[in-house]
C-alpha positions, 0 to 999 in steps of 0.5 A: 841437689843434695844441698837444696833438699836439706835447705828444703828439709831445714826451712821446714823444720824451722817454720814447725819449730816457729809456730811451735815456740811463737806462743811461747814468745808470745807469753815470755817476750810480750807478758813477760811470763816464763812459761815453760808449760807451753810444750803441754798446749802443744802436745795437747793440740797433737792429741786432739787432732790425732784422735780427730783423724785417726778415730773419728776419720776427720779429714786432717785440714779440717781437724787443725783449726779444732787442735787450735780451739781446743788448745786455746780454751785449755789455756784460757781456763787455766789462764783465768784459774791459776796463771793470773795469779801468777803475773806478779810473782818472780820468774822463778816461781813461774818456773816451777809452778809451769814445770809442775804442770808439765809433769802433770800433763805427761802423766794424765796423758800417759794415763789416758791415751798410753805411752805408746808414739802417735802419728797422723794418718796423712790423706793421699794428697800430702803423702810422697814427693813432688819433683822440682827442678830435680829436688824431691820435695815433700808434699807435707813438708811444703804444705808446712812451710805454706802454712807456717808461712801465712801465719808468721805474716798474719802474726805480725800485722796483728801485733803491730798493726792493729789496736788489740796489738798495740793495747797489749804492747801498752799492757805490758809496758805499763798496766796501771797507765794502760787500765787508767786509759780505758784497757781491760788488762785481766782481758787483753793477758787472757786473750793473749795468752789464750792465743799462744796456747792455740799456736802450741797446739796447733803447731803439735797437730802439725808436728805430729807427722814428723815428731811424732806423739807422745806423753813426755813431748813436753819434756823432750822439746821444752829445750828447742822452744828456749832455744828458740826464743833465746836465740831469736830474742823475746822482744819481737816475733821477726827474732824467733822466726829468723832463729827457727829457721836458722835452727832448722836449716842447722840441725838438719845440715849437722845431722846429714853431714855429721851424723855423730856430732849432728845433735850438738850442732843446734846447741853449737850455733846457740852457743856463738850466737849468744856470745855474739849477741847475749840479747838474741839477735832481735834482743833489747839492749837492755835487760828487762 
């Protein structure tokens, strides 16, 4: 039974390490934009909802879908103001450009709301465990992995089923063919990248009761979004998936079997992954 809690334990993790790092997937597999700022969205969608809850008394459900909002409006008005600039330019100053913003965010943040960590007042309803077949499992982790769960769905049919996926793909691949067909393209990156903000933030939201908040989340899990995304491959979202779960269900195993070792175990199986597979496992062949 032992097992089966831990797997339990690792898939949730991974589907909150997905919705995490999806956005981020979203902007370096389909934009082609290194953005290692993403972190920032999510530890701002974090703070949103944490605010909505534990001081004005929303209820937590209701506060998510704000933590998107708020996230994906942040993005957009950065988007417009200062990333389309930088569409264009080299990987590397996209680094740098996304890294200063990264060490801005922590400390307007730690400037504005403390240093001090910040966890969610759960409702009753998603507090404690629930009994299944002998396994103990946790009401929000199962709550997680439900959400998580319909967004991964939904994510993929609308990337690879409707027209507004298809225009991006097109965008991507070719932005002077896509304008010459009638794609607004400025639009198509800002709507996207707008989106990805909204995941980061409202993964942070969901995180917050098990991470925990606080200003240099950014810089603490910039390395597990990368991983994801590395090992997972950034031409597709079924790759990061599959590697957050991989990931999760990994970490989770390592640090309860091997409690000394267990933080090297995530880096371990990136390791021989990458070797296997220097692409990510849903990687394209060639480079880009």
């Amino acid at each position: 039974m032992t097992f089966l809690t831990i797997l339990f334990d690792g898939v949730a993790y991974g589907m909150l390490l997905f919705v995490l790092a999806c956005g981020l997937a979203v902007t370096l597999g389909l934009m082609n934009f290194v953005n290692l700022a993403h972190g920032a969205f999510a530890m701002a969608g974090g703070y949103v909802c944490a605010v909505l809850v534990n001081q004005a008394g929303w209820p937590f459900l209701a506060a998510l879908p704000l933590a998107f909002l708020a996230s994906a409006a942040i993005g957009a008005v950065l988007e417009r103001l200062l990333y389309r600039h930088l569409y264009a330019r080299s990987h590397l100053d996209q680094v740098l450009f996304s890294v200063g913003l990264v060490f801005m965010s922590v400390a307007a943040v730690d400037y504005i709301m403390g240093s001090s960590r910040v966890f969610m007042q759960l409702p009753e309803a998603l507090q404690g465990q629930i009994d299944l077949f002998g396994v103990g499992i946790g009401r929000y982790r199962l709550m997680i992995i439900v959400i998580c769960g319909l967004l991964t769905v939904g994510l993929q049919l609308t990337l690879a089923k409707t027209r507004f996926g298809s225009r991006l793909r097109a965008a991507v691949d070719d932005p002077r063919v896509a304008s010459g067909l009638g794609i607004n393209v400025p639009q198509v990156f800002a709507l996207t990248f707008a989106f990805g903000c909204g995941l980061a933030g409202f993964g942070g939201a969901l995180s917050a009761e098990i991470l925990g908040l606080d200003p240099y989340f950014p810089l603490k899990f910039m390395i597990y979004f990368l991983i994801v995304v590395t090992v997972g491959g950034s031409s597709s979202i079924t790759g990061p998936f599959l590697a957050s779960l991989l990931l999760g269900i990994g970490d989770v195993a390592g640090k309860y079997y091997l409690p000394k070792l267990g933080p090297f175990v995530i880096y371990t199986i990136m390791i021989v992954i990458l070797i296997w597979r220097p692409n990510g496992l849903f990687g394209r062949t060639a480079a880009r």
